[in-house]
TORKOL-4160 file (C-alpha; in steps of 0.2 Angstrom, whole numbers, padded with zeros to 4 digits, m for minus):
307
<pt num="1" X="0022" Y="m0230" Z="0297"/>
<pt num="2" X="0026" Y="m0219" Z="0283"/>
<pt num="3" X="0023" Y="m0201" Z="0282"/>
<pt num="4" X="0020" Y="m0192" Z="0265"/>
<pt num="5" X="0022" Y="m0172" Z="0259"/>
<pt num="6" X="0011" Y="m0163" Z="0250"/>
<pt num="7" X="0010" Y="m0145" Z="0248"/>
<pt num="8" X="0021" Y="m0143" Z="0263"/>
<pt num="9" X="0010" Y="m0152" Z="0275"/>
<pt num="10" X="0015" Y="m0170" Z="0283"/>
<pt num="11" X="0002" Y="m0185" Z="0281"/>
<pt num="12" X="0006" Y="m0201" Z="0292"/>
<pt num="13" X="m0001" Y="m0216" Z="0281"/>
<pt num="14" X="m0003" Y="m0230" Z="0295"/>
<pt num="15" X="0002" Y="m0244" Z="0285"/>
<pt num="16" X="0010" Y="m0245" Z="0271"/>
<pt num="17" X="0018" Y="m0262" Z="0261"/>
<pt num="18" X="0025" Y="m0268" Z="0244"/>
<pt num="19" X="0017" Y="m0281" Z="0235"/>
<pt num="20" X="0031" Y="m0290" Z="0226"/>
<pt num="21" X="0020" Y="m0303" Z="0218"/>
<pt num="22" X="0008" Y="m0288" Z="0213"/>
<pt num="23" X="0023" Y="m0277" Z="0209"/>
<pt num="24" X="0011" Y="m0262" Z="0218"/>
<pt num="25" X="0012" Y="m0253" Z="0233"/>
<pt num="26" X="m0003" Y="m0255" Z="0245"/>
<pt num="27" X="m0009" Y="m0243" Z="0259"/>
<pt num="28" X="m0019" Y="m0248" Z="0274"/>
<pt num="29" X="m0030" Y="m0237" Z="0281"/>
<pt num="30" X="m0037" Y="m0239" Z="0299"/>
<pt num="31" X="m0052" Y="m0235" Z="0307"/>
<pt num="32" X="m0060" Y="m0237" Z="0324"/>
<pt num="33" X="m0079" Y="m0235" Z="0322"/>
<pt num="34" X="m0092" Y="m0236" Z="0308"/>
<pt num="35" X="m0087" Y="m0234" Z="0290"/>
<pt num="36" X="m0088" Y="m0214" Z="0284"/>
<pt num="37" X="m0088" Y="m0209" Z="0268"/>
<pt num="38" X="m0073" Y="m0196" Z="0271"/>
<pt num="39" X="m0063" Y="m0212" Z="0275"/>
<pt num="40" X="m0064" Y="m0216" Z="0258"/>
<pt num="41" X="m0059" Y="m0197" Z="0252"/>
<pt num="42" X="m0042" Y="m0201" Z="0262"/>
<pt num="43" X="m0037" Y="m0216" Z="0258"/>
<pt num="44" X="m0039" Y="m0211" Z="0238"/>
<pt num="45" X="m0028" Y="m0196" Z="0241"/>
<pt num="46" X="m0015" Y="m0207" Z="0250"/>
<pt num="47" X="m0018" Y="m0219" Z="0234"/>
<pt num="48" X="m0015" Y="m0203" Z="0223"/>
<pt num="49" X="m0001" Y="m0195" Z="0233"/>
<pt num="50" X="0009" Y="m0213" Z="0233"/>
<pt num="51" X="0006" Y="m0215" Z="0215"/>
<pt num="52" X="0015" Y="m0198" Z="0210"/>
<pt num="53" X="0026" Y="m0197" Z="0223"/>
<pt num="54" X="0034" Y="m0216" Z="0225"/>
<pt num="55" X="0028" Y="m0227" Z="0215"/>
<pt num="56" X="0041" Y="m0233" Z="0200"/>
<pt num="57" X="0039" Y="m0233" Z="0181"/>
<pt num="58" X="0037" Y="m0251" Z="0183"/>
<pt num="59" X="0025" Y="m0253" Z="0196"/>
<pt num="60" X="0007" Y="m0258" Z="0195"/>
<pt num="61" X="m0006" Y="m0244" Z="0204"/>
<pt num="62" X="m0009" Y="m0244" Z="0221"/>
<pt num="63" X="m0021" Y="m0253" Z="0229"/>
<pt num="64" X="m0028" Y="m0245" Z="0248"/>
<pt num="65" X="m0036" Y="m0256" Z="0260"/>
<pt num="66" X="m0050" Y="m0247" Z="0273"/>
<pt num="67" X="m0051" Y="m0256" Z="0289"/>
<pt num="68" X="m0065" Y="m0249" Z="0301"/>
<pt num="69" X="m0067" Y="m0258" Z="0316"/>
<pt num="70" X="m0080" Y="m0255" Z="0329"/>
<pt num="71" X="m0084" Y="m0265" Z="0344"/>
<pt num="72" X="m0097" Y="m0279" Z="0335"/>
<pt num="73" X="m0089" Y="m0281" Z="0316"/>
<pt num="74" X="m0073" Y="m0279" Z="0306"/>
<pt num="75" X="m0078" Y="m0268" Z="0289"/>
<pt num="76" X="m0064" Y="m0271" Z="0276"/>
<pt num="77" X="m0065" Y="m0261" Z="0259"/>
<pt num="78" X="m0054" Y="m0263" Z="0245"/>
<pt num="79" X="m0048" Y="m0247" Z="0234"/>
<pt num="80" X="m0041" Y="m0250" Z="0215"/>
<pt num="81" X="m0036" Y="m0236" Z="0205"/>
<pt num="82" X="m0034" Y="m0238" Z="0184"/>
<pt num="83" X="m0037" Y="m0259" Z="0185"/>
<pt num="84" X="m0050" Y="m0264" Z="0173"/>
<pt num="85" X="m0059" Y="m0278" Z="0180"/>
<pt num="86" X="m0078" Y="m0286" Z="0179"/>
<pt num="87" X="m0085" Y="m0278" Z="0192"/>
<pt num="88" X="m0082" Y="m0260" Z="0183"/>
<pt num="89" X="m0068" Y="m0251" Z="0195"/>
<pt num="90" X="m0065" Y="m0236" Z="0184"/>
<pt num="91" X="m0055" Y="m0222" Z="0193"/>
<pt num="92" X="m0058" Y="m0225" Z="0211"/>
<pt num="93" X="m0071" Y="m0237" Z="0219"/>
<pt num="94" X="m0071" Y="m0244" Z="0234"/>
<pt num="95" X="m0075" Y="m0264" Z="0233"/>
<pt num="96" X="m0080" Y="m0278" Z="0245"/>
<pt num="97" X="m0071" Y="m0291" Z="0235"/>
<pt num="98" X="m0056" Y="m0291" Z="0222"/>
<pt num="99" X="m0055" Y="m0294" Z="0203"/>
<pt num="100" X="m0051" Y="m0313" Z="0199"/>
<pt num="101" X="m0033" Y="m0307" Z="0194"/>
<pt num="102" X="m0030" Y="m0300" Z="0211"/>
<pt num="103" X="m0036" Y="m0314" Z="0223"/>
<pt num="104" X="m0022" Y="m0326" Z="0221"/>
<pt num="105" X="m0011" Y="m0311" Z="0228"/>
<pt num="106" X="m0020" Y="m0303" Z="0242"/>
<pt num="107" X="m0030" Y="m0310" Z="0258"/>
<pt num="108" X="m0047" Y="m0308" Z="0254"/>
<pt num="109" X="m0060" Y="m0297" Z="0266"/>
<pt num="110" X="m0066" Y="m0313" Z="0275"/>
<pt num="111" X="m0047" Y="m0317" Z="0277"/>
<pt num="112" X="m0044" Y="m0300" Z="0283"/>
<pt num="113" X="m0058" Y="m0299" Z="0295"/>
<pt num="114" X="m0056" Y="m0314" Z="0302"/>
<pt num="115" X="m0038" Y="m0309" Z="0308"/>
<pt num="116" X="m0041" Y="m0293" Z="0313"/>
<pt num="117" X="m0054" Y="m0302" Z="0325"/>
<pt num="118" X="m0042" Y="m0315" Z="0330"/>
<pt num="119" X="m0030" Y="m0304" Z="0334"/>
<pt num="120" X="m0042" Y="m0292" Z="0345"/>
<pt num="121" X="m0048" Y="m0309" Z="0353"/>
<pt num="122" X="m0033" Y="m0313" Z="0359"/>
<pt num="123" X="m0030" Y="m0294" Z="0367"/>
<pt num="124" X="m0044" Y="m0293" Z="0376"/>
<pt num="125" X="m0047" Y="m0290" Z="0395"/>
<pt num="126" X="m0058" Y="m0304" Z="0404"/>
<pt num="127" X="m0068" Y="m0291" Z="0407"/>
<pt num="128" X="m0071" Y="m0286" Z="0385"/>
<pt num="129" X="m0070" Y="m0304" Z="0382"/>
<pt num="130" X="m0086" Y="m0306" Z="0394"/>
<pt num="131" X="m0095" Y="m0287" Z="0387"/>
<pt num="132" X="m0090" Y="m0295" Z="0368"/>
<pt num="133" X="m0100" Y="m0312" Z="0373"/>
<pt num="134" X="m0113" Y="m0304" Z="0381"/>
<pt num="135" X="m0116" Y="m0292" Z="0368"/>
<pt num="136" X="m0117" Y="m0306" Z="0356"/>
<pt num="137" X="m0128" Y="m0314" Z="0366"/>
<pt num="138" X="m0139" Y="m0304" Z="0368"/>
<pt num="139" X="m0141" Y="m0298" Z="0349"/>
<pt num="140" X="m0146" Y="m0316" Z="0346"/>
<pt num="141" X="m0161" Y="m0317" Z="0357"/>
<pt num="142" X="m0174" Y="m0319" Z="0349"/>
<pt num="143" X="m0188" Y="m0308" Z="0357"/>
<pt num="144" X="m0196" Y="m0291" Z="0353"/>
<pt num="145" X="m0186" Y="m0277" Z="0358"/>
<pt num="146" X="m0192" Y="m0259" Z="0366"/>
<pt num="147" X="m0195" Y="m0245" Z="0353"/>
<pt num="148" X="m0202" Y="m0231" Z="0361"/>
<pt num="149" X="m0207" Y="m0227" Z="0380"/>
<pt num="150" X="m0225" Y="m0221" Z="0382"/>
<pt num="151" X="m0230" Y="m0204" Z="0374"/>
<pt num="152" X="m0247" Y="m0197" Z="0373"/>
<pt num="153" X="m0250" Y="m0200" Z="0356"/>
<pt num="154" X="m0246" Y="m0219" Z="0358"/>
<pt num="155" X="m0259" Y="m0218" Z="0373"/>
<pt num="156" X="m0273" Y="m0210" Z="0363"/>
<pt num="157" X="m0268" Y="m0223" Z="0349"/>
<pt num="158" X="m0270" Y="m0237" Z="0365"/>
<pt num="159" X="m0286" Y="m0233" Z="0373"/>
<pt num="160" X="m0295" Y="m0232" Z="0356"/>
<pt num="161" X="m0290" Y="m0250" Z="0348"/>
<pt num="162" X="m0289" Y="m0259" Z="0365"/>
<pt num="163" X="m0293" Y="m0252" Z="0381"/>
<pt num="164" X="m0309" Y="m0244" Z="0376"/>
<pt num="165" X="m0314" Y="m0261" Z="0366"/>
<pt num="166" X="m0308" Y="m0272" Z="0379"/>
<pt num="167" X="m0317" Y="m0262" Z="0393"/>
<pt num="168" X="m0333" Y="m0263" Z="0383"/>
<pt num="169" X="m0331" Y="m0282" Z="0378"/>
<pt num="170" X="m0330" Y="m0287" Z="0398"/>
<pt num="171" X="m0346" Y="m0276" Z="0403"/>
<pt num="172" X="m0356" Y="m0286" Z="0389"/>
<pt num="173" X="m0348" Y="m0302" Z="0394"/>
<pt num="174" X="m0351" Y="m0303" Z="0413"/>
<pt num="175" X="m0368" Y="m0293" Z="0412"/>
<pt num="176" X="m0372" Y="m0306" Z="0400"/>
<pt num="177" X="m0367" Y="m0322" Z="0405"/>
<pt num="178" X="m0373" Y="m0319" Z="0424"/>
<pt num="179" X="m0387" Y="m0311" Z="0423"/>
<pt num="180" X="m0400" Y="m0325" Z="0430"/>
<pt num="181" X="m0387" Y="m0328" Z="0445"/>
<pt num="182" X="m0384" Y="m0311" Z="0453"/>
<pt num="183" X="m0398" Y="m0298" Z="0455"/>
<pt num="184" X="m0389" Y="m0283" Z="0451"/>
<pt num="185" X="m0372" Y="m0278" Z="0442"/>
<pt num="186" X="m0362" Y="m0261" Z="0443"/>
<pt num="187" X="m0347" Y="m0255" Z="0436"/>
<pt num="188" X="m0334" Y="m0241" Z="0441"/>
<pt num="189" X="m0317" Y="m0235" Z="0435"/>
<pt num="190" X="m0306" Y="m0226" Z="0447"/>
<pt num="191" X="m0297" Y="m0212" Z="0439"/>
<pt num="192" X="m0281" Y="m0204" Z="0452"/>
<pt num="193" X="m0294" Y="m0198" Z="0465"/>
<pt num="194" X="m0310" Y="m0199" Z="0457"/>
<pt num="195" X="m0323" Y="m0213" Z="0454"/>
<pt num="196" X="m0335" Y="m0214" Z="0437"/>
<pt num="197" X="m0348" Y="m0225" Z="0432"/>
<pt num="198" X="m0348" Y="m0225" Z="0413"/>
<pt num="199" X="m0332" Y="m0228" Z="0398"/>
<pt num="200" X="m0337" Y="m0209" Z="0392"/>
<pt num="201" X="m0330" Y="m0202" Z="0407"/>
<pt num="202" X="m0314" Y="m0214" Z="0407"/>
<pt num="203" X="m0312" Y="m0207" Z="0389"/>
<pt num="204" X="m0314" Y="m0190" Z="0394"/>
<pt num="205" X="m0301" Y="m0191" Z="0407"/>
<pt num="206" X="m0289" Y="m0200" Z="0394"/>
<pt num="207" X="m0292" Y="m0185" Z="0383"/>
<pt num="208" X="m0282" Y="m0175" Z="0393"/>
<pt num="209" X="m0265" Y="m0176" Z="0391"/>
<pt num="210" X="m0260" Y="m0167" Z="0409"/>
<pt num="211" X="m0270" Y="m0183" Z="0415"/>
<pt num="212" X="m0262" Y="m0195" Z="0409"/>
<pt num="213" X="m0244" Y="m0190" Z="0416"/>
<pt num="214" X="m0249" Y="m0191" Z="0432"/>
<pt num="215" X="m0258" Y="m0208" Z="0435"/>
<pt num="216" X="m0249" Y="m0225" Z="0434"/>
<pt num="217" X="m0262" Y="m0235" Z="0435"/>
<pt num="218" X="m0281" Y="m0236" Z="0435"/>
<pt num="219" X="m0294" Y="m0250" Z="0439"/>
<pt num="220" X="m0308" Y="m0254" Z="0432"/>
<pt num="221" X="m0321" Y="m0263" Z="0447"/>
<pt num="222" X="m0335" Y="m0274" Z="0442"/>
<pt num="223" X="m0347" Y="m0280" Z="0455"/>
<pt num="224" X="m0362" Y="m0292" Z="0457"/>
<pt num="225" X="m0371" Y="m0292" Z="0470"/>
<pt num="226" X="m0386" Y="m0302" Z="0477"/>
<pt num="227" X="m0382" Y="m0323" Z="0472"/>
<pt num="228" X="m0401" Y="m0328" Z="0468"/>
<pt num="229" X="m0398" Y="m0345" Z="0476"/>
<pt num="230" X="m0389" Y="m0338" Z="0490"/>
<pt num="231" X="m0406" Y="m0335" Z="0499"/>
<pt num="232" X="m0404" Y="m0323" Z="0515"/>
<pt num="233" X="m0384" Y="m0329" Z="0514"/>
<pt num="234" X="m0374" Y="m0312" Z="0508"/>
<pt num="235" X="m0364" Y="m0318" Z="0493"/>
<pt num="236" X="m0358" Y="m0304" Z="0481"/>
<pt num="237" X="m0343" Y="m0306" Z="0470"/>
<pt num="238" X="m0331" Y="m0290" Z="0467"/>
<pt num="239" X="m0318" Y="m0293" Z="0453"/>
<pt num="240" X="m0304" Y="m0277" Z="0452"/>
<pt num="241" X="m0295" Y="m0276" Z="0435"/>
<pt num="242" X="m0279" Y="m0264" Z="0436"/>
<pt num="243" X="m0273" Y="m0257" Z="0421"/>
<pt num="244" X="m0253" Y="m0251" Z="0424"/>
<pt num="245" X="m0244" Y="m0239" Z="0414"/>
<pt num="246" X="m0225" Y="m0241" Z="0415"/>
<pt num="247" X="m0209" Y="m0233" Z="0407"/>
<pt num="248" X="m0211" Y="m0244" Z="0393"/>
<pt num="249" X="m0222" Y="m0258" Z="0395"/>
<pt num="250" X="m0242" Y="m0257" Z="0400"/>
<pt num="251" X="m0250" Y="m0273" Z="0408"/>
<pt num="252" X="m0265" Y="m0280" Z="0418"/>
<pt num="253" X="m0266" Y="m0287" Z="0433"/>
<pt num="254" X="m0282" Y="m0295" Z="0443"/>
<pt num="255" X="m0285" Y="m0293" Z="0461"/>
<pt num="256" X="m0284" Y="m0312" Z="0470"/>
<pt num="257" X="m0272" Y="m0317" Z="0457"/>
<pt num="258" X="m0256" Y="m0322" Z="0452"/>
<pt num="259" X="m0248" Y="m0311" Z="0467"/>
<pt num="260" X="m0255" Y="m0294" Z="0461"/>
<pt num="261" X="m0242" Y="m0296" Z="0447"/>
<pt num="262" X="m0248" Y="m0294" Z="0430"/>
<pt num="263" X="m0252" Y="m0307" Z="0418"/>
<pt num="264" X="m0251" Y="m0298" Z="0403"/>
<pt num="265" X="m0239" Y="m0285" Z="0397"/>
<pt num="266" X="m0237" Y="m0279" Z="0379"/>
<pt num="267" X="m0224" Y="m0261" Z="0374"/>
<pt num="268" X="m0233" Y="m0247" Z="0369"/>
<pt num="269" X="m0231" Y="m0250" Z="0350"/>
<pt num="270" X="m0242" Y="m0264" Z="0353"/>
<pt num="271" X="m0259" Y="m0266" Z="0353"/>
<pt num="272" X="m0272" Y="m0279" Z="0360"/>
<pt num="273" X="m0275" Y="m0296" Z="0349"/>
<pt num="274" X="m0291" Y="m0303" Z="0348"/>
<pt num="275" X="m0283" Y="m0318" Z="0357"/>
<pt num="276" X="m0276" Y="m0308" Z="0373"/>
<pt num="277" X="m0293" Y="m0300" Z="0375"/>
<pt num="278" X="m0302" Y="m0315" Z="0375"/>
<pt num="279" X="m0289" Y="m0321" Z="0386"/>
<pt num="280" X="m0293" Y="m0306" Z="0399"/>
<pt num="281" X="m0313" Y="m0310" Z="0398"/>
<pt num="282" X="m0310" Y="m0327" Z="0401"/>
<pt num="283" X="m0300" Y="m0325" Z="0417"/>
<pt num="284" X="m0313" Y="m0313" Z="0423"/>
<pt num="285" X="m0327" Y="m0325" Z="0421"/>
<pt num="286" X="m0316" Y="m0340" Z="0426"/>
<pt num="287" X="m0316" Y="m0330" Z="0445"/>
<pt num="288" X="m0334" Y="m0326" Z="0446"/>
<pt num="289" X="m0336" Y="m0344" Z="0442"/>
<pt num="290" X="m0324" Y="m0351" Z="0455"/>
<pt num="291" X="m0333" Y="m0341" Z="0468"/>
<pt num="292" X="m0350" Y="m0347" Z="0464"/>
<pt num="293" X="m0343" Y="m0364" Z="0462"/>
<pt num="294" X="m0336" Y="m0360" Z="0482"/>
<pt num="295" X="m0353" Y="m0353" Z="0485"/>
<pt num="296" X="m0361" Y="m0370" Z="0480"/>
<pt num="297" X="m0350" Y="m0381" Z="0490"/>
<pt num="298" X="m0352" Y="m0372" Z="0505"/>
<pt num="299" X="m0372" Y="m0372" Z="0503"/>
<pt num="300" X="m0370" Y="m0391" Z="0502"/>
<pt num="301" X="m0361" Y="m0394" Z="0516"/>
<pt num="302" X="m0370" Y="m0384" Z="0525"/>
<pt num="303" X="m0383" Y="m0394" Z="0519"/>
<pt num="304" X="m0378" Y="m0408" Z="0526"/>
<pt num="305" X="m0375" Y="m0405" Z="0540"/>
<pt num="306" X="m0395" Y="m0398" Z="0544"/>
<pt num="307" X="m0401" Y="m0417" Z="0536"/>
């Protein structure tokens, strides 16, 4: 380490060598972080100050060497002052690569970086080897990664491309396709405390933003009651589709299935496919049709037993 004078003031340069293939002095500047562009303001004082102030009559102009490391990369940057090269360095630029005439004499960037992480390897704890592998994996993972926890905007945005639609999809659906099996059909929403009957009011409440910080969850309830064949047996089928609302993620889980644990969950900044809610409607119906499917087996055995 060398220290320079200007004006009175001491500046410590921290490395500082003398190329004797070159015949030019070259400073290295380091960095611990992310590249700044006042890091390149310094080192071309320091490339100034060593020109006037130590460099000989017969020496070739300075060249500087920024080295910013931060905890994932090693940023090397080249600084030229007064060589006239192919890639246009006038006065001061600061370069990724060097001109042809220079690379036989100095260590490329790639060389460069490739030491300075060697030699941070080797230092390492146990502990900043296992953070350093980690870290890396994890960047490489391939999988869609958080952008924003839920706000009320993203909700609004929510329940008009896909809650709303999905809703209104699933009361068409089952009214529809079981209509001649069960005698009558009803549908409810559970809102915090309250109960309502129709996707107006669910949209009213979801207006309101006070609402919607205060409810984690709500479920939608659609029942059909009175099996046609059932006779005088009782057989009505209930199906309870909860809608959760977490930190970052939303989801849907049905009553009697997988565990009470969703099945589906998407980040906020996502909306519905069409694929997902076709998925959704065909689970539903999948479980009205397992209990009439129970329904009918237990009618024939019964059956059977009476002949």
């Amino acid at each position: 380490m060398r220290n320079l004078v200007v004006y009175g003031d001491d500046f410590f340069l921290d490395l500082l060598f003398y190329n004797y293939h070159l015949h030019c002095f070259v400073v290295f500047e380091l960095k611990v972080g992310d590249f700044m562009p006042e890091y390149a303001g310094k080192l071309n004082f320091y490339i100034n100050t060593i020109d006037q102030q130590i460099k000989g009559e017969d020496d070739k102009p300075t060249i500087g060497v920024l080295l910013c490391k931060t905890p994932n990369e090693t940023v090397v940057k080249f600084a030229l002052t007064g060589i006239q090269s192919p890639i246009g360095v006038a006065e001061y630029e600061l370069i990724n690569s060097l001109p042809k005439q220079l690379k036989a004499q100095m260590p490329t960037v790639e060389e460069l970086e490739a030491e300075l992480d060697k030699e941070v390897e080797e230092n390492l704890s146990a502990v900043e080897k296992r953070l350093k592998t980690i870290k890396e994996k994890v960047k490489a993972m391939q999988t869609e990664e958080l952008q924003t926890p839920a706000t009320y905007q993203l909700l609004q945005q929510l329940f008009k491309k896909s809650l709303k639609p999905l809703f209104i999809q699933i009361l068409q659906k089952l009214s529809h396709d079981f209509k001649d099996e069960y005698l009558t059909h009803r549908a409810n929403w559970h809102l915090k405390q309250n109960l309502v009957y129709g996707i107006e009011d669910v949209e009213e409440f979801w207006k309101k933003e006070e609402n919607l910080k205060s409810v984690t969850e709500i479920t939608f309830e659609y029942a059909m009651f009175g099996l046609r064949k059932a006779g005088t047996e009782n057989y009505n089928e209930h199906l309870s589709l909860k809608f959760i609302m977490d930190t970052y993620w939303y989801g849907f889980a049905l009553v009697n299935h997988n565990n009470q644990q969703p099945f589906l969950k998407k980040m906020y900044h996502q909306q519905l496919t069409n694929e997902e809610m076709q998925s959704v409607l065909e689970l539903m119906v999948s479980k009205v049709l397992d209990r009439i499917e129970w329904a009918i087996e237990h009618f024939e055995a019964k059956s059977k037993k009476t002949n």
